[in-house]
C-alpha positions in Angstrom: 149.4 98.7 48.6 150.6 95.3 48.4 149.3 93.1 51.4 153.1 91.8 51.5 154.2 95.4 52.0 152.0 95.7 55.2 152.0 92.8 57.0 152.7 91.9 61.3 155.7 90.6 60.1 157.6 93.8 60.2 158.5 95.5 63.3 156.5 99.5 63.8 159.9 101.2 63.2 160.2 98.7 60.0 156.5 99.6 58.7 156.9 103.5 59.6 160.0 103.2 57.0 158.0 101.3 54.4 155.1 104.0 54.3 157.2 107.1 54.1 156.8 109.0 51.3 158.0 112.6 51.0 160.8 114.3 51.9 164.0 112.9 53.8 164.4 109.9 55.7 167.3 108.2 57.0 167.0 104.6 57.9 169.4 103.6 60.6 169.7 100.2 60.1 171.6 98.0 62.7 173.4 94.8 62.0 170.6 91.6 60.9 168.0 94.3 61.4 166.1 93.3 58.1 167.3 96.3 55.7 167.0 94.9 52.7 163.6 93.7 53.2 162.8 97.7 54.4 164.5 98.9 51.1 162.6 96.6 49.1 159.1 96.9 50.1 159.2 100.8 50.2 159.8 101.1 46.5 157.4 98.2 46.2 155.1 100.5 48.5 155.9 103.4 46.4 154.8 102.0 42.9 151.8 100.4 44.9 151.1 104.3 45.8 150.9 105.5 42.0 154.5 106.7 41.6 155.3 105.6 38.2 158.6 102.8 38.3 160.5 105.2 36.1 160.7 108.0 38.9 162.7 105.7 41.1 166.1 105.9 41.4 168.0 103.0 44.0 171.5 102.9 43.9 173.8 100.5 45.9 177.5 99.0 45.5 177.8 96.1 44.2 176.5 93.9 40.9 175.1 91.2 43.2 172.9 93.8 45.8 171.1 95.6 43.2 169.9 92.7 41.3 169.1 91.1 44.6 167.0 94.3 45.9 165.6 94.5 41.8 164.8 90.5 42.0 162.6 91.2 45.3 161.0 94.4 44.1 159.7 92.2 41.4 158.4 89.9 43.4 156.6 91.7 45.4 154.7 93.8 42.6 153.8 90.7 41.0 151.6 89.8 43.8 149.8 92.9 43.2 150.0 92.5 38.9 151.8 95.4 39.3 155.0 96.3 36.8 158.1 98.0 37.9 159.5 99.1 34.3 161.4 101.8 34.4 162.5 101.5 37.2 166.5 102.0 38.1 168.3 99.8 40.6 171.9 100.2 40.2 175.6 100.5 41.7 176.8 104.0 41.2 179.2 103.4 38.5 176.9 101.4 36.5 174.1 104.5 37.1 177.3 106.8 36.1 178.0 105.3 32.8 174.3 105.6 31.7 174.3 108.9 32.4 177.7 110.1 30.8 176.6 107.8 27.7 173.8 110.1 27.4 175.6 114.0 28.6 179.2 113.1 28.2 179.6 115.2 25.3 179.2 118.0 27.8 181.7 117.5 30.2 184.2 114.5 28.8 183.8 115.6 25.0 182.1 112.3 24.0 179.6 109.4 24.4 181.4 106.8 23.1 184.3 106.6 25.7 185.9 103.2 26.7 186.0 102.2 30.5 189.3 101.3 31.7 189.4 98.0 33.9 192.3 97.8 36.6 194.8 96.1 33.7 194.3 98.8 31.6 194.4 101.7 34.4 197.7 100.1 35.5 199.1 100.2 31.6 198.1 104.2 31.7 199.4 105.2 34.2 202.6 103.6 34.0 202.9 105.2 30.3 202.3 108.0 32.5 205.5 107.7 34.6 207.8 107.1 32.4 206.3 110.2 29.9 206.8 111.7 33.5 210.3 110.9 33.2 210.2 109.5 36.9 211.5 105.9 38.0 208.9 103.3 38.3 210.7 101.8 40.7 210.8 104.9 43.2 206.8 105.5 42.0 204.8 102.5 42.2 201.8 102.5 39.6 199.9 100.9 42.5 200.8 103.6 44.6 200.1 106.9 42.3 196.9 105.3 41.2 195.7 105.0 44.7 196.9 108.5 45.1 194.7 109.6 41.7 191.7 107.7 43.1 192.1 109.3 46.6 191.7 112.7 44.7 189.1 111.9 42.1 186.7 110.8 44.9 187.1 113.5 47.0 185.6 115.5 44.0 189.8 116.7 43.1 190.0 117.0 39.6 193.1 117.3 37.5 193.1 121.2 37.7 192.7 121.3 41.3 195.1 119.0 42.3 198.0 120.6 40.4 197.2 123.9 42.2 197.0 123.0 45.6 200.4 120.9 44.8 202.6 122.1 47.6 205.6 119.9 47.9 207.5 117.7 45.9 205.3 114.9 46.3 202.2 116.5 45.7 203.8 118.2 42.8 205.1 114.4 40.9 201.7 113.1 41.7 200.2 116.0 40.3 202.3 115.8 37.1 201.6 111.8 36.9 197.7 112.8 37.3 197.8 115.1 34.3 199.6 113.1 32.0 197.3 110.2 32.8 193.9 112.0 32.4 195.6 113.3 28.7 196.4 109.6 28.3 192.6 108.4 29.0 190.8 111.4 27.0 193.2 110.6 23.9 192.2 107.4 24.0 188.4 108.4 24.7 188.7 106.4 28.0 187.4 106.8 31.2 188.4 104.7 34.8 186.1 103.7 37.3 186.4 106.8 39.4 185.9 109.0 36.4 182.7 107.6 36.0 181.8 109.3 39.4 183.7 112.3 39.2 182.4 113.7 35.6 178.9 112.9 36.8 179.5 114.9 39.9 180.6 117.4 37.2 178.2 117.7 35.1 175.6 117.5 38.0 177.5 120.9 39.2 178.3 123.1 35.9 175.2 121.7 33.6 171.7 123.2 34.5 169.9 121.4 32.0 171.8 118.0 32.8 170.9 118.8 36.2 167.1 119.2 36.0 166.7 116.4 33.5 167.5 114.2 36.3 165.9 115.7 38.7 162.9 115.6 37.1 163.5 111.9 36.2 164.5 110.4 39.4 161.6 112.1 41.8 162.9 109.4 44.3 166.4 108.5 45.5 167.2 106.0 47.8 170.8 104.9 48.6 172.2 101.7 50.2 175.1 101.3 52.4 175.4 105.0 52.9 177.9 104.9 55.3 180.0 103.8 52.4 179.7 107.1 50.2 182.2 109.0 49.4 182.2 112.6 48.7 181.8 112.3 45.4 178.7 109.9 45.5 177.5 112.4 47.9 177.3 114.9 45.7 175.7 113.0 43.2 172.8 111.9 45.0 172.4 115.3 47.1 172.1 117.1 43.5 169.6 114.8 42.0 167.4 115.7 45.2 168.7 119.1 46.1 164.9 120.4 45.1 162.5 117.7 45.8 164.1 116.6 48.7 162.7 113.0 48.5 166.0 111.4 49.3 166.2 107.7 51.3 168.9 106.8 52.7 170.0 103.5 54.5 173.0 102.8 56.6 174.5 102.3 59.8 177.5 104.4 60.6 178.7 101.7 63.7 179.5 99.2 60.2 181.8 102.0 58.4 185.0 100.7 57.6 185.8 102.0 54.5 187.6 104.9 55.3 190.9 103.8 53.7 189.1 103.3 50.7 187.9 106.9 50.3 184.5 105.7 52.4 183.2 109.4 54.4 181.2 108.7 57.2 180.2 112.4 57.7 178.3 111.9 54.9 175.6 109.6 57.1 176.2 111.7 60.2 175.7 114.8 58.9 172.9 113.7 57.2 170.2 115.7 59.6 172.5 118.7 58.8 172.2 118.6 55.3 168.6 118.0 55.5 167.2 119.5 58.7 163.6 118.9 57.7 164.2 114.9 57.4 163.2 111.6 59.7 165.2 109.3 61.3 164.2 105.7 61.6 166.0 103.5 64.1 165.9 99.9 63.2 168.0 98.3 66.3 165.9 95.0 66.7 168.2 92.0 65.7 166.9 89.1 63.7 170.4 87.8 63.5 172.0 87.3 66.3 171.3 85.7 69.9 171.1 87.9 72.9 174.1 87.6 74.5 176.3 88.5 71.1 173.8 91.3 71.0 174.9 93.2 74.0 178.3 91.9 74.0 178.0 94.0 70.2 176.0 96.9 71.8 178.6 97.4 74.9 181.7 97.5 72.2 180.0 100.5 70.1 179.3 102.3 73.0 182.6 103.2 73.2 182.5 105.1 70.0 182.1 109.0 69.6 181.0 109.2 66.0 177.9 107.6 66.1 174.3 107.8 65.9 172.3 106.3 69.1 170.2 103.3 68.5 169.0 101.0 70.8 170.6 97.3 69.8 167.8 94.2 71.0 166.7 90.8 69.8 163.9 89.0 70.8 165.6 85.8 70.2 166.6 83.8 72.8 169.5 84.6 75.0 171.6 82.0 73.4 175.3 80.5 74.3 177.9 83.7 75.6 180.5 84.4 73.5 184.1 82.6 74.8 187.1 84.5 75.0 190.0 82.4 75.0 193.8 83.0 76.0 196.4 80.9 74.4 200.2 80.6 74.3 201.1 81.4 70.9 199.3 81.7 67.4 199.8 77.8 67.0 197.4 76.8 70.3 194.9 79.5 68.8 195.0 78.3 65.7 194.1 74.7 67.1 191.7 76.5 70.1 189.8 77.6 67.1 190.0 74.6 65.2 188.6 72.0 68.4 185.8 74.6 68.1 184.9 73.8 64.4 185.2 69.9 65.3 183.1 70.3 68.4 180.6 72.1 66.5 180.7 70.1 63.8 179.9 67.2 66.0 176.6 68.9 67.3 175.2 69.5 63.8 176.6 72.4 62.6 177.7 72.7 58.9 181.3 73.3 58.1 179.7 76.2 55.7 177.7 77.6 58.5 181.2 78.5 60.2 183.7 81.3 59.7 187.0 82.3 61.0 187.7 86.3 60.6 190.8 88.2 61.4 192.4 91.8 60.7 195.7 91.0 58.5 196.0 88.2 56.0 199.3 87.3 57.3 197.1 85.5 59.8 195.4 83.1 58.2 199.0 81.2 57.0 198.7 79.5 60.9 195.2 78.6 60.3 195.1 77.3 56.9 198.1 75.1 57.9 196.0 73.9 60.9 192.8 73.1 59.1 195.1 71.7 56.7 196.9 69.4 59.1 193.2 68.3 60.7 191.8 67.8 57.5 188.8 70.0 57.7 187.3 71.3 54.7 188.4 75.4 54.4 188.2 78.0 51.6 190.0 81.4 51.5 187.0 83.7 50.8 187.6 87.2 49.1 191.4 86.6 48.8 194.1 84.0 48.4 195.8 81.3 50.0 198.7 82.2 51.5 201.2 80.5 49.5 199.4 81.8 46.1 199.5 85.6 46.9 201.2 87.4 44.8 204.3 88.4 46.8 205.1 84.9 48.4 205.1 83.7 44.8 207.6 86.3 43.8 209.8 85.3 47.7 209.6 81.8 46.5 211.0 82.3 42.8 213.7 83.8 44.4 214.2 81.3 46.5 214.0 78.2 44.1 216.3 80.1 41.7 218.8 80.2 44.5 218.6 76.7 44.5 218.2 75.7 41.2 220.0 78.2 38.7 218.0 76.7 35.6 214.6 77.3 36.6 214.2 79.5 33.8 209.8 80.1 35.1 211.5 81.4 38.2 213.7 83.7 36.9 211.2 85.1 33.9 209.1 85.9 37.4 211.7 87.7 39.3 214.0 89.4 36.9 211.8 92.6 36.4 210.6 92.3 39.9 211.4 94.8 41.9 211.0 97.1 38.9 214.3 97.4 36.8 213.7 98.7 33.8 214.1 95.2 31.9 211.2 94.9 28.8 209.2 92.1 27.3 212.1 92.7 24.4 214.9 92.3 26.2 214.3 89.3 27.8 213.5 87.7 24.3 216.6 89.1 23.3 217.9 87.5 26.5 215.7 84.0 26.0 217.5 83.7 22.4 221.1 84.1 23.7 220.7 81.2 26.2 219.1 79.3 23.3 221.7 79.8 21.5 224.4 79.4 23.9 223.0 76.2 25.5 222.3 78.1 28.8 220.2 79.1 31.4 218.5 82.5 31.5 220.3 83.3 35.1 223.7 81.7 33.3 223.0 84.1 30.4 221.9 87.1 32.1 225.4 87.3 33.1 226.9 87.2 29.6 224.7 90.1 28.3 226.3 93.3 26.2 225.1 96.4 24.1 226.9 94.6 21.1 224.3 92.1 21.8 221.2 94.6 21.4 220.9 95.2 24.9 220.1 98.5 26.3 222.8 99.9 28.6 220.3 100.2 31.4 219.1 96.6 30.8 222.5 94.7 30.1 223.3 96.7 33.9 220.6 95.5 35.5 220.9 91.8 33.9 224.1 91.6 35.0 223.6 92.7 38.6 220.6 90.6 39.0 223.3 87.8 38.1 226.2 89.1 40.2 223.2 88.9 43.5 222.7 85.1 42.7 226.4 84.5 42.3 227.1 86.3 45.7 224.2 84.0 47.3 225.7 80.9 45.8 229.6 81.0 46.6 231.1 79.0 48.9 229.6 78.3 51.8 232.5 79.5 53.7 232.4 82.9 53.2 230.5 85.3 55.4 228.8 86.9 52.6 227.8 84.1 51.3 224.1 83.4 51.5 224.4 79.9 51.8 226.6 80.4 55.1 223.3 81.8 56.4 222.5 80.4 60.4 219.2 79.2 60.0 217.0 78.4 57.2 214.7 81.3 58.2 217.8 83.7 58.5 218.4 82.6 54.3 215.0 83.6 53.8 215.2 87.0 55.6 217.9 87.8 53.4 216.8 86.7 50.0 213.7 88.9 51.1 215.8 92.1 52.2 218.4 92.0 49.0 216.4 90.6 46.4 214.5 94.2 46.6 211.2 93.3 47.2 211.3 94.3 51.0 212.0 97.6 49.7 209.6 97.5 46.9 206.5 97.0 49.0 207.4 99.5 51.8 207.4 102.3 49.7 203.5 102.2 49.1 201.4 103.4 51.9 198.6 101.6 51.0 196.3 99.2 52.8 197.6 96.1 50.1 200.9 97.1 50.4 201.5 97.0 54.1 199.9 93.7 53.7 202.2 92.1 51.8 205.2 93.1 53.5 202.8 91.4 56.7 202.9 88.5 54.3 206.8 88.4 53.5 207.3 88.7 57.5 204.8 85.4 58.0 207.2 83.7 55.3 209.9 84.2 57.1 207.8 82.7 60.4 207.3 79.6 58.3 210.5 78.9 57.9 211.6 79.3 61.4 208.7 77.0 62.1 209.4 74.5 59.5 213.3 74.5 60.4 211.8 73.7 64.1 209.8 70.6 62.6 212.3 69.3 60.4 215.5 69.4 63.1 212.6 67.2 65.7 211.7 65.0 63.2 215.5 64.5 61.6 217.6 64.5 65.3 219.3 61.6 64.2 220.6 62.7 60.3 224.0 63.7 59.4 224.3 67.4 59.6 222.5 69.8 57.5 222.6 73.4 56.2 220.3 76.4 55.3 220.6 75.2 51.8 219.5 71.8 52.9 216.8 72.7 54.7 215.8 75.4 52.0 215.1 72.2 49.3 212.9 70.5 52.0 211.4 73.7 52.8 210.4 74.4 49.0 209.0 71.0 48.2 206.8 71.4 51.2 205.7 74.5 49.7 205.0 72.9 46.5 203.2 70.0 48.1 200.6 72.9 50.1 199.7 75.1 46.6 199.5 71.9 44.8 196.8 70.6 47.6 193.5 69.3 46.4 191.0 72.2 46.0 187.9 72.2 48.2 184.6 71.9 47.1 182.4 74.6 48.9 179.4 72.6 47.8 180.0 69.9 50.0 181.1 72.4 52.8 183.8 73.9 54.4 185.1 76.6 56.6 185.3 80.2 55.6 188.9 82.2 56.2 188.5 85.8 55.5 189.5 89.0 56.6 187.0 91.4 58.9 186.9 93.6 55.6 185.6 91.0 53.6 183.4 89.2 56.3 180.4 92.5 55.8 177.3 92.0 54.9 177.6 88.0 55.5 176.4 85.8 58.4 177.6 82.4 59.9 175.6 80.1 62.8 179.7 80.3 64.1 181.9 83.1 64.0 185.7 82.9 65.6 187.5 85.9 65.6 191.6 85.8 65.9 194.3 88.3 67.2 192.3 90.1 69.7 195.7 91.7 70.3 196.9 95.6 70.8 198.9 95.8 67.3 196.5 93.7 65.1 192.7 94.4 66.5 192.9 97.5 67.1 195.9 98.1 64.2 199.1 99.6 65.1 198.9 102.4 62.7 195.2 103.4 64.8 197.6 103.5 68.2 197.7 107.3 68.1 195.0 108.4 66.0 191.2 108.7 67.2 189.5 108.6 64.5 190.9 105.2 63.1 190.4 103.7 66.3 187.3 104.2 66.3 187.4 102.5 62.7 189.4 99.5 64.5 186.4 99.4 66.6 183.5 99.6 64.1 185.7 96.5 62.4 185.4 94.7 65.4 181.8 95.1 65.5 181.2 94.1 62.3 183.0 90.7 62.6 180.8 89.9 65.8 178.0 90.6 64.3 178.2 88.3 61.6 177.5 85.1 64.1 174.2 84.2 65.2 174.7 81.4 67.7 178.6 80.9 68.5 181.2 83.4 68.7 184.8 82.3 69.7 187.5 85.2 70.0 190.9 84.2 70.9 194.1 86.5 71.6 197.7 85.0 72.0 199.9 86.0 74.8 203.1 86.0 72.3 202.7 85.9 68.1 205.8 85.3 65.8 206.6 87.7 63.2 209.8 87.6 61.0 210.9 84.5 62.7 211.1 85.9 66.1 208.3 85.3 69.0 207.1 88.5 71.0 205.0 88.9 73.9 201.9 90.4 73.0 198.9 92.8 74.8 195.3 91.4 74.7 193.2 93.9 72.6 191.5 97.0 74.9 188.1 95.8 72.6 187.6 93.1 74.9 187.7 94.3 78.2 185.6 97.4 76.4 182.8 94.3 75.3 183.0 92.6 78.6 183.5 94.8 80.9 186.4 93.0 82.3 189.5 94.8 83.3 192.6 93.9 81.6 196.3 93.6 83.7 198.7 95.4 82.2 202.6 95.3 82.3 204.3 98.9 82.3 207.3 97.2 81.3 206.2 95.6 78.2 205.1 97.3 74.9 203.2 94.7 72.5 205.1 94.2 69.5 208.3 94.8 70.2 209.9 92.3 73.0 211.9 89.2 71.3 212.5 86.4 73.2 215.0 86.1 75.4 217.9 84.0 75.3 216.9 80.7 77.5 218.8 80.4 81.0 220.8 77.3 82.5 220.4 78.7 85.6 220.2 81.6 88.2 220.4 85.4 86.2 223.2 84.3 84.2 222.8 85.8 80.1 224.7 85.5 77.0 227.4 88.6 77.0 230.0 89.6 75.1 232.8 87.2 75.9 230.2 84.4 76.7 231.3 81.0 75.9 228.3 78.8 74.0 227.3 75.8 72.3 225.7 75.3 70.0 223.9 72.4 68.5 225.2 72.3 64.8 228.3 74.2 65.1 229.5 73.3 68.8 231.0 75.5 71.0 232.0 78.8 70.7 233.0 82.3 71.8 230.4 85.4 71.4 232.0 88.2 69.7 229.1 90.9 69.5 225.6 91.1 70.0 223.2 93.2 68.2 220.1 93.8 70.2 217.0 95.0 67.4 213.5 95.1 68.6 212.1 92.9 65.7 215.4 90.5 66.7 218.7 90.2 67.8 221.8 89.3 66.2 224.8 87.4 67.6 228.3 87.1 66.0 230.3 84.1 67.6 233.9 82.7 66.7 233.2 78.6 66.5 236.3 76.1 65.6 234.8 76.2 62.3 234.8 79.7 61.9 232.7 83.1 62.9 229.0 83.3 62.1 226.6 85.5 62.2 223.0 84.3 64.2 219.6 85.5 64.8 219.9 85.1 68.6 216.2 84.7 68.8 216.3 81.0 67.4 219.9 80.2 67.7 219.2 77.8 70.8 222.7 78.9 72.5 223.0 76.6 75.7 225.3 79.0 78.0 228.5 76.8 79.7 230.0 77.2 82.7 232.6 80.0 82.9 234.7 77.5 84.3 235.6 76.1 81.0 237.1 79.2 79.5 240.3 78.6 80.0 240.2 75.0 78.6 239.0 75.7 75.3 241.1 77.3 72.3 239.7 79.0 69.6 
């Protein structure tokens, strides 16, 4: 055996993984506990032994693990003049496609099959709704792919799933999942999830298949097997169903995967499945500092589905974590952003630091106020806010409103939401304004079937037209959008009746919810930038929504059009908790340690996916190994309107510290109320008021709505329609009533 493979380096529990051989073991491996150097030197120890390379079988996630773990494996034999060829360190799918490349004829009817990326998937299965004859619009491809993929890895073929259809859901998704699978084996295509589903397949139905690879791969060992699904699990549990010499490495406390199909009874059950197996604790720490240790250890305790392993470090005690509670999302975002300078200041590199939170509507606050300081900062593992796909859709609604020939804006927004307008009729529709010496909006209006339009696509043009007319007539008119209150009151609206409010809530999925997160924070910005530009502008003539919404837009363009950073020369990580596994920062800061965000609203009344919230939690402190900064607000906007908020039950679970709670107030759902001149008086019904821009006034109704009220008042200049939230009413003296006529 290599004298690198058994060395004082690694801890007993570390070596005693190393050296076993036969039969099962599970490695529990705790956060920064040196699993990849355990993985490594066993199937280093294992050639060293006189297993042949070729009898090896390690399979992990991603591209960039395996060729890690295969990179160190090589090392390692080298030192020895030993070869590893043969052997197979792979991510499942790319271990899949091998195998099907050799048995697919069996169980897909060919060999030579395409693999669909996510572009092509998206094409199929949209084929596959409208050969469905069901509305795109009402069925999302997003959506009923997810669906599919839900199924396929929970081992639910095609056959299955149309007869344990029970409703009409079940029963469209059912017919959209058969039309797609005859749309991929038509065109000799398989998707990603295919690639594990047929294996599991022909593992199941095809003896010989079966004990081909069973013979081959005499040793499995799996990565991240908390991550499995069920379908993974089958595959690896038939490869080693007789000789049993299965590996597996994981640590159910980092399983957050559910959502994506990720089982964690597959690791917790593992003992079950193989009763005759060892279990390997690896809880020393080579990460983290002792006090973000236990501070990790106390949170997880809280957790029922777990395995028990003791958490330590024999590193130094360190600094304790700081838990810090601030005013609003702004003071955080600063709170957070001191830290970094401070930090900074002491010698620690911008690219050694990390700021994590649960939602990506988060990070809009913080990019602004790195932005603002001029610190360096990257958005890892996702976008900047103002590039994601759905703010770039709000915006070209936005600057079409303003500016009826920006023909890039409307080619953006005309089929989106979904209306059933093609590629060919908006060439139809790009020649007529060519022709005609007009606009594509200006055109869209002007569309007929004598023209070679479509009935369902001269409609749609022509009510997509009739929206922007309605938002652009005078500024008069109560329906007008441009007789909006407040900029971010224009914004809510273009959001709601452009569609694509709509649009995103009717996916259930983890990237939809997201975005309508996202659309929310864009109507915060606005409130925020209206706030900024009426400070900075006191003095100015008066101003509408429209005015402000110009302003508003080249600010916008001024942020995406900002230098790029250049990670080389450091700079700040902002990423989600999701995307934040498996890496490590010197500083970690944590934001939204609030009931609602960490732990999720959706996890309020379900265990299991608190527990998740939990494990999330976990995961993001322990990516730090000297500083770790978590910060909760006592109120956060969303849509434009300021609610109190409840510190997150995680930390007085990780500290120990008892939380004061308010029976009276529910997180998430108390807007601000109306500011006071003095004693209990509020605005009512009949309440005279001034305000700022449009003087004073009489209150005709009020609307009270949890995510924000709205207020109907009769000024000299007319009635309009406020959010009461950020209408700034200043309440006068009844005493003035009967002096004023409206």
């Amino acid at each position: 055996m290599s004298t690198d493979t058994k060395t004082t380096s690694l801890t007993d529990s570390q070596q005693e993984a190393v050296e076993h051989k036969n039969g099962p073991l599970l490695v529990l491996a705790g956060p920064g506990s040196g699993k990849t150097t355990v993985v490594t030197r066993r199937i280093a120890n294992l050639i060293a032994s006189g297993v042949p390379p070729w009898q090896i079988l390690a399979l992990t996630f991603t591209n960039k693990a395996a060729q890690e773990m295969r990179n160190r494996v090589f090392t390692l034999l080298e030192q020895d003049s030993l070869h590893a060829q043969g052997l197979t360190v792979s991510t499942f799918h790319a271990f899949c496609a091998r195998v099907l490349r050799d048995w697919g004829e069996r169980v897909i009817g060919t060999t030579t099959f395409t693999i669909y990326d996510s572009a092509d998937q998206r094409s199929a299965v949209k084929a596959a709704i409208k050969a469905c004859n069901l509305n795109d619009s009402n069925w999302r491809p997003a959506s009923v792919l997810a669906a599919i993929s839900n199924a396929k890895n929970k081992l639910i073929d095609v056959d299955t799933f149309e007869k344990e259809a029970s409703d009409f859901y079940t029963k469209s998704i059912a017919k959209m999942y058969r039309t797609y699978d005859d749309i991929l084996r038509s065109n000799d295509a398989v998707d990603f999830d295919d690639l594990l589903l047929q294996t599991a397949r022909l593992l199941e139905r095809d003896g010989e298949a079966r004990q081909h690879l069973e013979d081959r791969y005499q040793y499995v060992m799996i990565d991240e097997y908390q991550d499995t699904n069920h379908t993974q699990f089958v595959i690896a549990n038939k490869i080693a169903a007789n000789h049993r010499n299965i590996c597996v490495v994981g640590d159910p406390d980092q399983s957050v995967y559910a959502w994506r199909g990720a089982d964690i009874s597959n690791i917790l059950d593992f003992e079950e499945h193989y009763g005759e197996g060892t279990v390997i604790p690896l809880g020393r720490n080579f990460r983290s500092t002792g006090h973000l240790v236990k501070v990790a250890a106390t949170l997880i305790e809280h957790n029922k589905q777990r395995k028990e392993k003791k958490l330590f470090t024999e590193l130094e005690d360190g600094n304790e974590p700081t838990i810090v509670t601030l005013e609003n999302e702004h003071e955080e975002a600063e709170s957070i952003v001191r830290e970094v300078t401070r930090l900074q200041n002491e010698g620690v590199l911008l690219k050694e630091m990390s700021v994590l939170y649960r939602v990506n509507a988060l990070s809009r606050v913080l990019e602004d106020t790195f932005r603002k300081a001029g610190i360096p900062h990257v958005v890892a593992r996702g976008t900047a806010f103002y590039d994601r796909k759905e703010i770039k859709q709000a915006i070209s609604y936005l600057r079409l409103l303003v500016n009826p020939k920006d023909d890039v804006a409307f080619v953006r927004v005309i089929n989106t939401p979904t209306r059933g307008i093609g590629s060919t009729s908006i060439s139809r529709l790009e020649h007529l304004a060519l022709s005609h010496g007009m606009s594509l909006l200006g055109a869209s209006s002007k569309v007929s079937k004598e023209q070679g339009f479509t009935a369902r696509a001269a409609n749609a043009m022509k009510k997509f037209s009739e929206t922007f007319r309605q938002w652009q007539i005078d500024g008069r008119s109560e329906e007008s959008l441009t007789a909006a209150s407040s900029l971010a009151d224009l914004v809510e609206r273009v959001v709601r009746e452009s569609g694509l409010e709509e649009f995103y809530s009717t996916g259930s999925g983890e990237d939809d919810l997201e975005r309508l997160q996202n659309l929310g924070e864009l109507v915060s910005a606005a409130t925020e930038f209206e706030e900024r530009f009426e400070a900075e502008n006191e003095d100015s003539s008066p101003y509408t929504p429209l005015h402000l919404l110009f302003a508003f837009l080249e600010n916008v363009a001024l942020v995406s059009d900002a230098d790029a950073v250049d990670p080389e020369n450091g700079a700040v990580t902002l990423m989600t908790l999701h995307a934040s596994k498996g890496l490590e920062f010197d500083f970690i800061a944590i934001a939204g340690l609030e009931e609602g965000l960490l732990p999720h609203e959706r996890a309020k009344h379900d265990d299991s996916q608190m527990e998740e919230e939990r494990r999330l939690c976990y995961v993001g402190i322990t990516r730090a190994r000297k500083h770790l900064f978590l910060t909760h607000a006592k109120r956060r906007t969303q849509r434009g309107v300021s609610n109190r908020t409840m510190q997150s039950r995680f930390i007085q679970e990780m500290t120990g510290v008892s939380i004061t709670k308010s029976p009276a107030i529910e997180p998430w759902d108390v807007p601000d109320v109306v500011p006071e001149e003095s004693g209990d008086q509020t605005v009512t019904v009949g309440s005279l008021v001034r305000h700022k821009r449009f003087g004073l006034g009489k209150v005709q109704r009020i609307i009270r709505r949890t995510r924000g009220s709205t207020i109907t008042i009769e000024f000299r200049g007319g009635v309009k329609h406020l959010v009461l939230e950020y209408a700034k009413l200043e309440l006068v003296s009844p005493d003035h009533n009967n002096s004023v006529e409206f």
